[in-house]
N, C-alpha and C positions, 0 to 999 in steps of 0.2 A: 404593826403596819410595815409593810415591805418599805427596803430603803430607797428614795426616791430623790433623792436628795435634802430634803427635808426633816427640822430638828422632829424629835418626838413629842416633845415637852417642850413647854414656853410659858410663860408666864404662872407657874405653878399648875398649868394645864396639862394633861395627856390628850395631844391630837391621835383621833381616828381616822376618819374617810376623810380623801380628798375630795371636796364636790365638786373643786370647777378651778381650774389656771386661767388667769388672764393678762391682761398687757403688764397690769399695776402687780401684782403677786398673785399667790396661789389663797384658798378658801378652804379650810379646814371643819372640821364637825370636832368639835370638844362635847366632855362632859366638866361642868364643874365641881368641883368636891367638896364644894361646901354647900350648897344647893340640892345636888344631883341632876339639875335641869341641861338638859343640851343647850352649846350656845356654839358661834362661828367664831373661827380665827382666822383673820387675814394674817399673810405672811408677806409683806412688802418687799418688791425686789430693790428699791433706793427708799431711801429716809423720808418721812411725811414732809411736803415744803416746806411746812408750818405747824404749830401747836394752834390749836385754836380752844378755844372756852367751851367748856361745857355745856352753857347756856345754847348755843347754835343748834346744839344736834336736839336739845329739848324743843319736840314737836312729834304730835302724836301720827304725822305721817313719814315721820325720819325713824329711821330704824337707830333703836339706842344702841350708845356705848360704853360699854360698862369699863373699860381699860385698857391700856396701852401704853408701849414702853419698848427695853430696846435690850437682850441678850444676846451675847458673845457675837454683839454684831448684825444682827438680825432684827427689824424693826416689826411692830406688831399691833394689832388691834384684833380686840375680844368687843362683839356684838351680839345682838340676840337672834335668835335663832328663827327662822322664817319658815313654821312648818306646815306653810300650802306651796311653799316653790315660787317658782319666778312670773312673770309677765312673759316669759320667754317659751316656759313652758304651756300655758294657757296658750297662749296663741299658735303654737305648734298644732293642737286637735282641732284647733277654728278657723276659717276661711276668715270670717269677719264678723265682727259684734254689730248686737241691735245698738241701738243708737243711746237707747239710756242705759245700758252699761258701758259703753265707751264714755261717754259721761261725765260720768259719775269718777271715773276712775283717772280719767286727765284732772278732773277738778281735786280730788286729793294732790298726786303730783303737782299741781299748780299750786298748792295751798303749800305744803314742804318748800317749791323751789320761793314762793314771796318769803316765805321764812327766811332761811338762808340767804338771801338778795337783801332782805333786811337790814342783815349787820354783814353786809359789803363781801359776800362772798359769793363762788361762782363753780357750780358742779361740774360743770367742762366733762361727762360722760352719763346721760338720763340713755338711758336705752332698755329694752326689754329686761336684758339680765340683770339689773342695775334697779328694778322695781318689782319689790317682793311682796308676798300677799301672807294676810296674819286671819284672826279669826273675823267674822263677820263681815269679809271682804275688805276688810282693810287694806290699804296699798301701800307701803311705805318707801320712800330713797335711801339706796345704800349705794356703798360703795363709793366715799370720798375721797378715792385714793389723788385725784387728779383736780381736787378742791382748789383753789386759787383766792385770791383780792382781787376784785375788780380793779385796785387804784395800783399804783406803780406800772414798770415796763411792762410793755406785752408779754404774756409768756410763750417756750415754746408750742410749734402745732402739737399739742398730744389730744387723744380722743380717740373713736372708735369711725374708723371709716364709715359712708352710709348715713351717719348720724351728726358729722359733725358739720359746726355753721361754716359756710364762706369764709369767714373773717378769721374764724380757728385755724380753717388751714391754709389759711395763708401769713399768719403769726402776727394779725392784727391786734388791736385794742379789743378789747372783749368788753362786754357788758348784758344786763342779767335778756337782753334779745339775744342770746347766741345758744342760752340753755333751751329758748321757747321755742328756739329752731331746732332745737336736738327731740325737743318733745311734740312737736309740728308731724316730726319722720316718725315719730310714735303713733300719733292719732292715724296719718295714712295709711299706716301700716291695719291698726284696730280695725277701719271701716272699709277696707279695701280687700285686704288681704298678700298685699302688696307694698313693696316699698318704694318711695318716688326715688330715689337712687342708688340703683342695685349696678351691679358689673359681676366679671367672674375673677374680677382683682382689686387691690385695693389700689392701685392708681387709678381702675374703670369707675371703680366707686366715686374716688374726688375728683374723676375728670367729671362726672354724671351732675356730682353737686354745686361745682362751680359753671357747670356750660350748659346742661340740659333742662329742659320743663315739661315736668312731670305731669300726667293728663290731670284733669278734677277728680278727685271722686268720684264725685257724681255722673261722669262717665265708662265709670269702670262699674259703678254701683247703681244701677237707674233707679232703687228705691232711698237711694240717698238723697237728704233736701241738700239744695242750695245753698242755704244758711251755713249748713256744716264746712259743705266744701270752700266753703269763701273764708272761712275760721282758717280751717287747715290751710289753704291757700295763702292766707295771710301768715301764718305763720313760719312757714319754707320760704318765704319770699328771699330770694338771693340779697338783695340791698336790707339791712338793719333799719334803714327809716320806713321800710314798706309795711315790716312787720307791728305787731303789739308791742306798746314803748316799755310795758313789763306784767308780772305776772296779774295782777290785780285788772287789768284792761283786759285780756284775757281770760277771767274769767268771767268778767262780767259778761262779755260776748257768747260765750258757753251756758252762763245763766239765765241770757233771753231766749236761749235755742232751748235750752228744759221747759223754761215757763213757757212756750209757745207749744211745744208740746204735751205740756200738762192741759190748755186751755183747749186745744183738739182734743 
């Protein structure tokens, strides 16, 4: 592997290919040698906020973690490996999904993020690249680098321009309505083909999410129902009390939109 500034080896691993740099560190392709099974290595640019229990990540739509630790300096997590690619890249060849795949696919995400919200914690970055796909279409949450506690000081704004809630970036209290607004800008994007807060900068982006409103759907989409767009709608709502008070209300609102489409 060319030298790129990055160790070789970590955790008794040999990293290969780089997949992808992001805010939080860089994404590695390992092989394990005790296994031989390929797995990811995040390379964290600062130290995890927190150690958090194993028990959180267990959830068959979170992407596991098999280990993590800290050499000559350099912090680190060993995850499995996602060998259909992102959310990020599925949506690159699609304008926009039918309806019961968009779905189907926030109702996983939604299932992951009540998990986590569970035991008092707060994903603070769900966006396309951040939800990876496994066999049988399975979706799972990765990428905890920016995990937080809902209880204590606010933390700071960090997050992914486009994606993150009002209240993130402006270094409010947070609570688990701030994730359902990051995964809000996900569905628009699914059924649309678009995103409700786009720019050609990342100030255009948080000036778009904290002052502009984004059309419905459903006129961007005229075979979109109603139902849907008022879900999405609900969920981008600028004010935290306008939104779903957490993920389990949310999907049952997503569950009366299948069922009414199962009964058609």
């Amino acid at each position: 592997m060319p030298d790129l500034g990055f160790p070789s080896q970590i955790g008794g691993l040999d990293l290969h290919a780089v997949i992808r740099c992001g805010s939080t560190g860089s994404v590695h392709a390992a092989i394990d040698p005790q296994t031989g099974k390929t797995v990811v290595v995040k390379l964290l640019h600062r130290p995890p906020a927190m150690v958090v229990h194993d028990v959180v990540f267990n959830h068959p739509n979170i992407v596991q973690i098999f280990d993590h630790g800290c050499e000559r300096g350099q912090h680190y997590v060993v995850m499995e490996y996602a060998p259909e690619g992102s959310l990020k890249g599925r949506l690159r060849s699609l304008q926009n999904l039918d309806t019961d795949t968009a779905l189907s696919w926030i109702r996983q995400v939604l299932l992951a993020l009540d998990h986590l919200h569970s035991y008092g914690m707060l994903h603070r970055d769900i966006k396309p690249d951040n939800l990876l796909f496994f066999p049988d279409d399975r979706l799972k949450v990765s990428d905890l680098g920016l995990m937080c506690p809902m209880r204590g000081s606010p933390p700071a704004p960090m997050g992914t321009p486009g994606f993150m809630s009002p209240e993130q970036i402006m270094g409010l209290p947070l609570d688990p309505r701030s994730d359902l607004f990051s995964l809000g800008v996900v569905f628009y994007r699914m059924v649309t083909g678009r995103f409700p807060f786009s720019g050609s900068s990342v100030s255009a982006r948080l000036n778009a999410t904290l002052l502009s409103s984004p059309p419905w759907p459903s006129h961007l989409q005229s075979t979109l129902s109603r139902s849907i767009s008022q879900v999405i709608m609900c969920a981008i709502s600028k004010r935290p009390s306008q939104r779903f008070a957490d993920a389990k209300k949310f999907l049952m609102a997503i569950d009366e939109i299948g069922n009414a489409v199962m009964v058609k």
